[in-house]
FIFI-700031 format. One record per residue: residue in one letter; z, y negated, x negated of N, C-alpha, C, CB in turn. Coordinates in steps of 0.001 Angstrom, whole numbers, padded with zeros to 6 digits, always signed. Glycine has a CB too. Layout:
AZYXZYXZYXZYX ...
! end
This chain:
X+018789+011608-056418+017648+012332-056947+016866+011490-057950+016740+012773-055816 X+016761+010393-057727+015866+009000-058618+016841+009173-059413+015567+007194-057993 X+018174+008815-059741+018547+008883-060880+018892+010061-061801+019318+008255-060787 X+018895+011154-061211+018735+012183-061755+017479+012716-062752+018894+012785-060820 X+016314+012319-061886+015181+012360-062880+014428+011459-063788+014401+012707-062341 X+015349+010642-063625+014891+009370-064671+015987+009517-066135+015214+007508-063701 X+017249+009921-065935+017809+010250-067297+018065+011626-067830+018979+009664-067381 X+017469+011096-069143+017468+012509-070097+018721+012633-070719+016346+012546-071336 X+019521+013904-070516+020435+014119-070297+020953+014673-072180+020367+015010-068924 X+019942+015478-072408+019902+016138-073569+020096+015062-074932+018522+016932-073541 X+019977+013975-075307+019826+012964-076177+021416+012216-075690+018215+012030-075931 X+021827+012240-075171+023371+011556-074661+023963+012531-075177+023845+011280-072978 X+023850+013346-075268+024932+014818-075712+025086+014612-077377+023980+016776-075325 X+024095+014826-077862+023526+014198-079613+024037+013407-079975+022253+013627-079962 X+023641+012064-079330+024006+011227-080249+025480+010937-079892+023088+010042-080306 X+025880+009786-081221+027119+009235-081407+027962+008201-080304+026900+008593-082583 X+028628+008201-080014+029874+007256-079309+028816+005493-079185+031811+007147-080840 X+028192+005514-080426+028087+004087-080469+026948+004409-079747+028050+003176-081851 X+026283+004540-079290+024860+004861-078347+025095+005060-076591+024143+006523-078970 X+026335+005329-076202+026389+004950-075088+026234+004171-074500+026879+005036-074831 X+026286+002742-075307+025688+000873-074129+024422+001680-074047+025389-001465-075163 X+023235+002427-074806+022244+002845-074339+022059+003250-072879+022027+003657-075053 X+022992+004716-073229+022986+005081-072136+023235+004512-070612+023535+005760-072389 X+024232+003815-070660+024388+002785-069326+023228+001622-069179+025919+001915-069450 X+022570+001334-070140+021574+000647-069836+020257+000873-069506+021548+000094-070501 X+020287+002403-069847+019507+003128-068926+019404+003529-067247+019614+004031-069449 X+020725+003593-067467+021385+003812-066372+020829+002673-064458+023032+003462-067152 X+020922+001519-064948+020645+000079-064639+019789+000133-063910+020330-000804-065585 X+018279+000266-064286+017124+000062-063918+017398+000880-062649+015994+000417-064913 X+017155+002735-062789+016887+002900-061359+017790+002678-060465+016517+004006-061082 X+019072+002721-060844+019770+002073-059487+019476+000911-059205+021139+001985-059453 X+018896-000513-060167+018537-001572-059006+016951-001209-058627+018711-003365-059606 X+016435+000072-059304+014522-000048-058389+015238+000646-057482+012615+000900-059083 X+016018+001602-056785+016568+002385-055682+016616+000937-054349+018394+003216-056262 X+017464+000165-054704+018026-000771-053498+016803-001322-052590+018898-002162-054152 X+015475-002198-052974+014416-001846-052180+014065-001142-051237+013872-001606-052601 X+013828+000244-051627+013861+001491-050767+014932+001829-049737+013879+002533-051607 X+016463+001590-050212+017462+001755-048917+016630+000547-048247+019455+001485-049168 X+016310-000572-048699+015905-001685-047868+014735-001547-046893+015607-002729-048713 X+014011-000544-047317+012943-000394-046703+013202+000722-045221+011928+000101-047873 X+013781+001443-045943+013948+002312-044792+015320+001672-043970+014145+003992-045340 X+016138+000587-043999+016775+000030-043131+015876-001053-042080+017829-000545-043900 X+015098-001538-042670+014015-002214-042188+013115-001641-040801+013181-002285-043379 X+012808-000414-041515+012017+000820-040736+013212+001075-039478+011710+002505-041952 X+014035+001512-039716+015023+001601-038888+015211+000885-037352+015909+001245-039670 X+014897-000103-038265+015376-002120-037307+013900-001477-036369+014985-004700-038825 X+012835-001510-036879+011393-001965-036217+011445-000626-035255+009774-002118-037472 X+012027+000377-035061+011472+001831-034590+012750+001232-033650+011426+003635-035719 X+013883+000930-033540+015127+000684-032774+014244-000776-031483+016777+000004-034222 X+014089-001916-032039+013173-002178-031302+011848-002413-030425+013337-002300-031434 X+011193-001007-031542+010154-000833-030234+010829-000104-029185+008750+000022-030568 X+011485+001054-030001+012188+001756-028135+012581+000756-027177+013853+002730-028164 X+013421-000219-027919+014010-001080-026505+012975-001545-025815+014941-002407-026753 X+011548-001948-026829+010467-003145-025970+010146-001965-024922+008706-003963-027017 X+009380-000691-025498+009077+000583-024707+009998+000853-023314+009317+001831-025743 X+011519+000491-023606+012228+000577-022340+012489-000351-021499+013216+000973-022472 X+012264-001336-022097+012103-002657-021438+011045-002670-020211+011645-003691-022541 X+009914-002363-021015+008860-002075-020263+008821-000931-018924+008006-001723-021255 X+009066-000292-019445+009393+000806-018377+010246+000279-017325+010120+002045-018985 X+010823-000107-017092+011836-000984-016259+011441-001754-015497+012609-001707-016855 X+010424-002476-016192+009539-003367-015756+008480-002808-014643+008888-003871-016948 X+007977-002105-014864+006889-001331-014215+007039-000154-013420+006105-000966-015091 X+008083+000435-013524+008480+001744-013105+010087+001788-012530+008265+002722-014392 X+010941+000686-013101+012124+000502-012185+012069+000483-010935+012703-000482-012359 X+011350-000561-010070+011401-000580-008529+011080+000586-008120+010552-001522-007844 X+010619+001648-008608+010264+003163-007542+011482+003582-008151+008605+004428-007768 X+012253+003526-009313+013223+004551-009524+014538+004324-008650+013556+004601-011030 X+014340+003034-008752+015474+002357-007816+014975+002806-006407+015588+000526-007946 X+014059+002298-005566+013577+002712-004473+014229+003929-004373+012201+002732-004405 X+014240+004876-005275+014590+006888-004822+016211+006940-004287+014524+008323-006744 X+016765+005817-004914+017771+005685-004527+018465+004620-003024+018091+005461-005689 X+017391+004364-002660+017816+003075-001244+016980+003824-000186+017097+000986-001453 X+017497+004060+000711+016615+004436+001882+015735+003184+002001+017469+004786+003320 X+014200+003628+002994+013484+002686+003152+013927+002333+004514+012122+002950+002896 X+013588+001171+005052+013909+000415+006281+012219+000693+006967+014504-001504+005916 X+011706+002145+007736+010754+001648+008366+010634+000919+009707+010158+002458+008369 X+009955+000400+009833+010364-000132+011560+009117+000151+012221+010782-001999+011865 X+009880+000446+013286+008907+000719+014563+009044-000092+015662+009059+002038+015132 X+007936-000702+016208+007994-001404+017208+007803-000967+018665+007280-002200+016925 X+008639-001929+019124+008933-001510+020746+007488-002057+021760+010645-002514+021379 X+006928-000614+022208+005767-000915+023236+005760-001392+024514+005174+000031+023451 X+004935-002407+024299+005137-003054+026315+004878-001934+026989+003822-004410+027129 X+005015-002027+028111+004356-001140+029339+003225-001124+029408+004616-001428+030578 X+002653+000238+029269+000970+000173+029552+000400+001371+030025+000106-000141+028261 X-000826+001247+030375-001424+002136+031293-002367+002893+029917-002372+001248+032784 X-002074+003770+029455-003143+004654+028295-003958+005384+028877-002517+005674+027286 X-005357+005793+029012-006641+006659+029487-006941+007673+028043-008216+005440+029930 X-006735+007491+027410-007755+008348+026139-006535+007266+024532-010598+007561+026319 X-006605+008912+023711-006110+007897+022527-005960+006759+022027-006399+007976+021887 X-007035+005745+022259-007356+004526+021895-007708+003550+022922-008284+004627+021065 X-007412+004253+024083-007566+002894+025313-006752+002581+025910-008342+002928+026360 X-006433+001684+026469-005532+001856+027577-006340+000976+028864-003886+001233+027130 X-005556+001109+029986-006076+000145+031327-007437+001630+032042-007199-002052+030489 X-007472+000830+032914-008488+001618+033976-009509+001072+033515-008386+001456+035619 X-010279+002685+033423-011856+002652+032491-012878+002098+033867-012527+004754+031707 X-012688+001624+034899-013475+001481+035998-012976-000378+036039-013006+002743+037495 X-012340-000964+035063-011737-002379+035005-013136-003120+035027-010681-002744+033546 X-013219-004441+035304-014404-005143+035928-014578-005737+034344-014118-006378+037478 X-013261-005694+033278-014044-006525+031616-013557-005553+031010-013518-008269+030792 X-014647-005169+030197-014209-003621+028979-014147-004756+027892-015781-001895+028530 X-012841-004473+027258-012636-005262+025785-012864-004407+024579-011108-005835+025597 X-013187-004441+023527-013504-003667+022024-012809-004503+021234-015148-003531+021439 X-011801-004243+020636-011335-004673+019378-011460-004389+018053-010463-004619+019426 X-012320-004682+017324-012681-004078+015718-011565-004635+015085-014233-004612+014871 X-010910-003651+014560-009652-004025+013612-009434-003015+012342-008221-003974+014549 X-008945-003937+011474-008667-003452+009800-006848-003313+010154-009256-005084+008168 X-005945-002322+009758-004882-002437+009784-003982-003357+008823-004687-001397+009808 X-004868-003552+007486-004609-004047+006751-005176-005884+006729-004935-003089+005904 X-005615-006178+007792-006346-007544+008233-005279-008020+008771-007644-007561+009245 X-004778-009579+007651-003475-010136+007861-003954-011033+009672-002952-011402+006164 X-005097-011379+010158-005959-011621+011139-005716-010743+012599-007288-011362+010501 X-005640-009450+012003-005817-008706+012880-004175-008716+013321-006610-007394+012429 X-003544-008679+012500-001959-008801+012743-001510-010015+013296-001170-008662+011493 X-001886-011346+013436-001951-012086+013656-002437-011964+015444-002513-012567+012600 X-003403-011568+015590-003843-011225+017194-002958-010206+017490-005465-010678+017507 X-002139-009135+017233-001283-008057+017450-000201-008801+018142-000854-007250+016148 X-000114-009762+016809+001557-010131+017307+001365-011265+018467+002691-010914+015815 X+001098-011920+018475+000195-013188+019120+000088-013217+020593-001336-013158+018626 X-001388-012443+020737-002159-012400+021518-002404-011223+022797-002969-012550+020747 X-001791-009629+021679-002382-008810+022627-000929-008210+023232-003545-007658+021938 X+000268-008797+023358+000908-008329+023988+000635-009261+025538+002186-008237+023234 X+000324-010263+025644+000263-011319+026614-001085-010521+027256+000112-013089+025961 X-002332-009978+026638-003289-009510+027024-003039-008227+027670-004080-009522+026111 X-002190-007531+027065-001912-006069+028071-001035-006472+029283-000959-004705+027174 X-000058-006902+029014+000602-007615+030450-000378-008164+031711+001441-009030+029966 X-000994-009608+031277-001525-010047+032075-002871-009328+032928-001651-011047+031500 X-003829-008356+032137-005432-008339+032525-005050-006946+032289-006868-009216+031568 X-004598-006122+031118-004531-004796+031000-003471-004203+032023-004233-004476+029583 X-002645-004499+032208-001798-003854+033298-001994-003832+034862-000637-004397+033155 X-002550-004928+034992-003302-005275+036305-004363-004675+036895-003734-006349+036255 X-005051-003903+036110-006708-003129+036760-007263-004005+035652-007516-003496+038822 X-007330-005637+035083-008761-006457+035103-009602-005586+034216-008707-008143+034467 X-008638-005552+033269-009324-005206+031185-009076-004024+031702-008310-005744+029199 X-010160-002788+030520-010144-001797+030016-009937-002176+028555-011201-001075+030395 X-009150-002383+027295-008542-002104+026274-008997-000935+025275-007419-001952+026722 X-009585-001510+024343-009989-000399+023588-009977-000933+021911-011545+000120+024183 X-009583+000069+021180-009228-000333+019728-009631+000549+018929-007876-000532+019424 X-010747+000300+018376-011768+000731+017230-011260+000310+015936-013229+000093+017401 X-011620+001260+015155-011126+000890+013187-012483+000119+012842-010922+002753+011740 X-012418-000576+012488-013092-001152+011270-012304-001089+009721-013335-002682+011655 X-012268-000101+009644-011505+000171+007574-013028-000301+006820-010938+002752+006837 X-012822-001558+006100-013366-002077+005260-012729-002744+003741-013888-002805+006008 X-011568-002958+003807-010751-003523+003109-010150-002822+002184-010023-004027+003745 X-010311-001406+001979-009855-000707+000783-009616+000566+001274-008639-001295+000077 X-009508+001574+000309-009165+003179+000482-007678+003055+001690-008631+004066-001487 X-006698+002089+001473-005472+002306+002447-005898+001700+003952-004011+001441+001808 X-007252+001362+004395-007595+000871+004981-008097+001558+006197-008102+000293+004375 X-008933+003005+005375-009322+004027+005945-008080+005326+006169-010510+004369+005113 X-007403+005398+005223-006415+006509+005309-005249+005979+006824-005477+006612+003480 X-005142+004732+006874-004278+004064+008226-005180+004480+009032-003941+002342+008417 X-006641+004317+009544-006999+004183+010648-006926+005503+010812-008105+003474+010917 X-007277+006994+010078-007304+008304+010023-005878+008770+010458-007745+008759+008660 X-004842+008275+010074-003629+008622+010964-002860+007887+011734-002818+009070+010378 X-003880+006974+012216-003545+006555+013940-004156+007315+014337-003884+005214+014704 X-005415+008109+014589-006064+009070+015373-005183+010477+014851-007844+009060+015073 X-004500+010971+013800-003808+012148+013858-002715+011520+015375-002946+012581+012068 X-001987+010288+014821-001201+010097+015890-001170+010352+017249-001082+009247+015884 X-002883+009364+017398-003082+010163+018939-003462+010963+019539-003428+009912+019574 X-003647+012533+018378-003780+013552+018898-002517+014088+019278-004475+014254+018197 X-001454+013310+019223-000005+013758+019839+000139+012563+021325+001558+013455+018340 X-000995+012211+021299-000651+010470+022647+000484+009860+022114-000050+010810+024730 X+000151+009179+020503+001019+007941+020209-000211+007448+019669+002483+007988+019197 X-001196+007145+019817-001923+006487+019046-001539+004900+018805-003163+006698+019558 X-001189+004001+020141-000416+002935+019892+000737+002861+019100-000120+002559+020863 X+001750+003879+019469+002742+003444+019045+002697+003516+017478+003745+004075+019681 X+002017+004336+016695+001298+004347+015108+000854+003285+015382+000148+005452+014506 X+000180+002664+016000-000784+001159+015456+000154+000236+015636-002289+000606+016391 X+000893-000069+016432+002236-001035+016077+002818-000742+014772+003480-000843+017138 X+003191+000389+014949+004269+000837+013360+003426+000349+012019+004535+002978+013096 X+002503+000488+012146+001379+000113+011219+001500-001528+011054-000175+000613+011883 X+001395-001987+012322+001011-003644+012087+002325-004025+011310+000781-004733+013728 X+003548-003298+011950+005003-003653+011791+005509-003252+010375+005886-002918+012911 X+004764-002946+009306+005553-002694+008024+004413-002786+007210+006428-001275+007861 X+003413-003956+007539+002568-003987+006996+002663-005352+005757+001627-003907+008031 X+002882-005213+004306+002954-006615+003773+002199-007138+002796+004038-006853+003359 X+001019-006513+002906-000468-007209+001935-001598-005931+001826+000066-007750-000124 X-002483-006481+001439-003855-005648+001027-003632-004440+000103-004914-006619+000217 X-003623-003038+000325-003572-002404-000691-002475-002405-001604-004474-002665-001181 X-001465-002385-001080-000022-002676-001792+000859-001128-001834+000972-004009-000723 X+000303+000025-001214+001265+000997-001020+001690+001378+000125+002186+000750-001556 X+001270+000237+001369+001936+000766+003071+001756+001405+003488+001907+000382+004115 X+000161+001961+003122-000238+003283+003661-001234+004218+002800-000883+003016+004984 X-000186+004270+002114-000565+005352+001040-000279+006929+002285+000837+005209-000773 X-000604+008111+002052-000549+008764+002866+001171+009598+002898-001833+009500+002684 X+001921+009310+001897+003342+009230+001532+003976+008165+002970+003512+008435-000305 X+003431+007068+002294+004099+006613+003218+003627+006830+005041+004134+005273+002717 X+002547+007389+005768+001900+007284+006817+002870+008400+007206+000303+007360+006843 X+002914+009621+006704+003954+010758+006827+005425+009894+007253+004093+011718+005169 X+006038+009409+006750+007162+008869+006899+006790+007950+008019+007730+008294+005659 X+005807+006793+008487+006207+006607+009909+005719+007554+010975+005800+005336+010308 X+004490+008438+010976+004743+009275+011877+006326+010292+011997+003556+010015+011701 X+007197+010347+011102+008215+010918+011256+009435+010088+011789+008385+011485+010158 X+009144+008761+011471+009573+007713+012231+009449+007719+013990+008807+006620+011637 X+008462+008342+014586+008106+008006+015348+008371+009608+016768+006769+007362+014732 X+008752+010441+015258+009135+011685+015679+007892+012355+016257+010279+011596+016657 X+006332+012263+015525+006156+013336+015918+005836+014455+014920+005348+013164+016768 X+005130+015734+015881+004833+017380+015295+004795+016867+013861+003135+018356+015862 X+005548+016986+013010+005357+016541+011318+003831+017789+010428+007533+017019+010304 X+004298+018875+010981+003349+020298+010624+001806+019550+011256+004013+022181+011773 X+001706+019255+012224+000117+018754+012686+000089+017321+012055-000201+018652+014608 X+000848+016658+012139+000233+015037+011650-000062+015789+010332+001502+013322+011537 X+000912+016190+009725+000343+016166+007743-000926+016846+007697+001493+017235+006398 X-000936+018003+008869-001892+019297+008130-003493+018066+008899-001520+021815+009188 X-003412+017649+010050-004333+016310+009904-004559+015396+009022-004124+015589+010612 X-003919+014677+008705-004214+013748+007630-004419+013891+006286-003454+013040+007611 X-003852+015617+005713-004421+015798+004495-005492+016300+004758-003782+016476+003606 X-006134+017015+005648-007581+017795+005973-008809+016424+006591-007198+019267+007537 X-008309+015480+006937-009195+014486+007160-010145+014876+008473-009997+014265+005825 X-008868+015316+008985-009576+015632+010280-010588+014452+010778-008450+015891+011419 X-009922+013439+011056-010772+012053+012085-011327+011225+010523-009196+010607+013477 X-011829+011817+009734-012374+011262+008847-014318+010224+009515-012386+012725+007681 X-014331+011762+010626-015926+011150+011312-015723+010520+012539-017128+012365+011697 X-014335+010005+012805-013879+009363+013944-014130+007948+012955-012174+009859+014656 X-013883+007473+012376-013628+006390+011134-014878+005910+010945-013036+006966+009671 X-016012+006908+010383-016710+006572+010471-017898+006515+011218-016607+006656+009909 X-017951+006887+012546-018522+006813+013471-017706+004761+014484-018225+008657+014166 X-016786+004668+013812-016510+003367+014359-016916+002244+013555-015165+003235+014616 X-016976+003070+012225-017954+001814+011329-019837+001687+011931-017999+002495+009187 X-020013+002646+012027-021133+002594+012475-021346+002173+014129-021594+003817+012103 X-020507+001919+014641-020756+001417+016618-020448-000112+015708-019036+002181+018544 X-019914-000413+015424-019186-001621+014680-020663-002606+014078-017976-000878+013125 X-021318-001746+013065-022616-002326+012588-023769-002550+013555-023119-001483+011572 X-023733-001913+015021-024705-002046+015852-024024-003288+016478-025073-000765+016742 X-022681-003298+016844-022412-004490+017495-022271-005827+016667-021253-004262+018202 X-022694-005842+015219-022981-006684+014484-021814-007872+014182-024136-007070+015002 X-020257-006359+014140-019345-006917+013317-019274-007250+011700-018498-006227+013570 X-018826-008141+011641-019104-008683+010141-017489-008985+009801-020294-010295+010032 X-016792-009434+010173-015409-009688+010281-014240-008976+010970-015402-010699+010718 X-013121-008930+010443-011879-008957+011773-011042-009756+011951-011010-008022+011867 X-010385-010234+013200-010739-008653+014018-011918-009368+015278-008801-007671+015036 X-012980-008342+015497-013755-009003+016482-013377-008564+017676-015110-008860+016345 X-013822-008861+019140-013637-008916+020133-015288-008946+020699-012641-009948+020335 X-015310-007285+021100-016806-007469+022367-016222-007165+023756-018345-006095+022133 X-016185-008501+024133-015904-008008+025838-016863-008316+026679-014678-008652+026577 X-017316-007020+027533-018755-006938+027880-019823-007379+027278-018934-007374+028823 X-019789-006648+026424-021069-006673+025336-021388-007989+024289-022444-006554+026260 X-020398-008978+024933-020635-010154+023988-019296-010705+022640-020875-011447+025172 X-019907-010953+021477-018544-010661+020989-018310-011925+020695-018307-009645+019827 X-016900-011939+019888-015992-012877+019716-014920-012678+018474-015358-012967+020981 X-015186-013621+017807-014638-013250+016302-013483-013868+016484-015454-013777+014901 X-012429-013517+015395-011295-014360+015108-009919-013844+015698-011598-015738+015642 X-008947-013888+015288-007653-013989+015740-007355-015158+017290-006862-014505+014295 X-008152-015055+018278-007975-016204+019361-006709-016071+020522-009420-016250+020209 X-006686-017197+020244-004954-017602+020726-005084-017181+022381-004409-019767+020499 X-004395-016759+022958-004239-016024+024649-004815-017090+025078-002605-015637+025528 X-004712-018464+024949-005263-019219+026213-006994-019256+026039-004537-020958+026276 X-007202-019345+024677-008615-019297+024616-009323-017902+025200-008968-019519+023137 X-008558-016533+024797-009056-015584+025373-009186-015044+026997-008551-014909+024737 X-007500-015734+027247-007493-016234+029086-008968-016921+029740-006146-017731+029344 X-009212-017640+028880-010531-018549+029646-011523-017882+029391-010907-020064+029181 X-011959-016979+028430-012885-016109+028229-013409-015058+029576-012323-015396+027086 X-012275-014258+029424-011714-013663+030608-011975-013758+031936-010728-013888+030621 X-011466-015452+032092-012095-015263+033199-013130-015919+033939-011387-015197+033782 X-013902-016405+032706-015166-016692+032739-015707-015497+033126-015679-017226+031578 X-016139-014516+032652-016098-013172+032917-016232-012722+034688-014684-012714+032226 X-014660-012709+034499-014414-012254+036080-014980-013226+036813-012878-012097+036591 X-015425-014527+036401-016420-014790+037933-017576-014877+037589-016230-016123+038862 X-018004-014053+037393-019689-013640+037034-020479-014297+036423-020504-013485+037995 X-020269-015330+035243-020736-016129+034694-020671-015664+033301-020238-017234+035039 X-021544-014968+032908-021714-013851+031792-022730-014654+030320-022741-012267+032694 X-022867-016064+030704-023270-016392+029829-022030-017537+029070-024608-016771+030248 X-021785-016981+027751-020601-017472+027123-021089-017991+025870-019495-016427+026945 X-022339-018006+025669-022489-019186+024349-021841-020217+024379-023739-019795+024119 X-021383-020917+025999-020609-022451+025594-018890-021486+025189-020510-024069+027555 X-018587-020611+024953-017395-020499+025039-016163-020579+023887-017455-019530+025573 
! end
């Protein structure tokens, strides 16, 4: 098209034989101003070819592990429950036990998992199975939106009487703050893990049923002047920290022999 409208066609026809070097030297110019332009738009070419790749690169980057994920089953795990005596969703042991324990716990409190794995299986065995402890496990969700949505479907859970076995499953596939464990995607999938009513857990946990269960434990929580997790009020006096069975053994049974003053403890 460039060279088409750059030579006049009509004046080549006219003149004589000897006037053609003209013509080819007309000729010249726009085919070398043309080569630039292929250059440019090969150029253009190059830069639009590697942004897609950076663009897909990226994507890969950020969005590969879920695409891949669609393709790997997930590994949830559920953990195996000691033997225990359950009274009400969230307790277990005989409510007439001579030490009522309160546990304020974040599901997402690497602390609180830490006393899970630790501490409170040795504690339901020894004092909870026995009559001593009454056992009781309150939310404290402070630690982020996945914080509150976990503690809201451990109570869907134990409106089926698994409330434990959700709070194990919980501790048990738990691997940082706000990472996705319990997004409510995933809470669906271990209550289905766990086999129960799928129609009541979901139609609970999307309606927010125990939304004022949650927060009615933040608020018993602020009177008992938790500040941390996971705390520990047994008989009314509390006790912070992840504490190792023998320290809580001696607590205990300081306790059981009527010596109720535990500031040295």
């Amino acid at each position: 098209m460039i060279e088409e409208e750059s030579i006049p066609q009509e004046p080549v026809q006219e003149e004589s034989e000897q006037a053609q070097p003209e013509v080819m030297f007309v000729d010249a110019p726009p085919a070398a101003a043309s080569q630039p332009k292929w250059r440019m738009w090969i150029a253009a070419g190059g830069c639009a070819v590697l942004f897609c790749a950076a663009v897909f690169v990226g994507t890969l980057i950020f969005a590969g592990p879920k695409i891949v994920q669609q393709f790997i089953p997930e590994n949830i795990k559920t953990a195996e429950m000691a033997p225990h005596v359950e009274t009400q969703m969230n307790a277990m042991g005989d409510p007439n036990a001579p030490v009522h324990i309160i546990e304020y716990g974040d599901f997402q409190c690497p602390y609180c998992l830490k006393f899970w794995e630790e501490t409170e299986p040795q504690l339901i065995n020894e004092y909870v199975n026995t009559g001593k402890v009454y056992f009781e496990y309150r939310t404290y969700a402070f630690l982020g939106p996945e914080s509150i949505s976990a503690a809201e479907g451990a109570y869907c859970a134990g409106d089926q009487n698994k409330f434990w076995e959700y709070h194990d499953t919980l501790f048990s596939n738990w691997t940082g703050e706000n990472v996705g464990d319990f997004t409510n995607e995933k809470l669906i999938k271990y209550a289905k893990a766990l086999n129960l009513n799928m129609t009541d857990f979901t139609a609970c946990l999307k309606s927010e049923k125990h939304k004022a269960t949650v927060e009615l434990d933040m608020l018993n929580a602020q009177k008992d002047g938790v500040t941390a997790t996971p705390t520990l009020i047994i008989n009314g006096f509390k006790v912070e920290g992840a504490q190792p069975f023998d320290k809580l053994k001696e607590i205990i049974e300081h306790v059981l022999n009527g010596n109720i003053d535990t500031q040295d403890l």
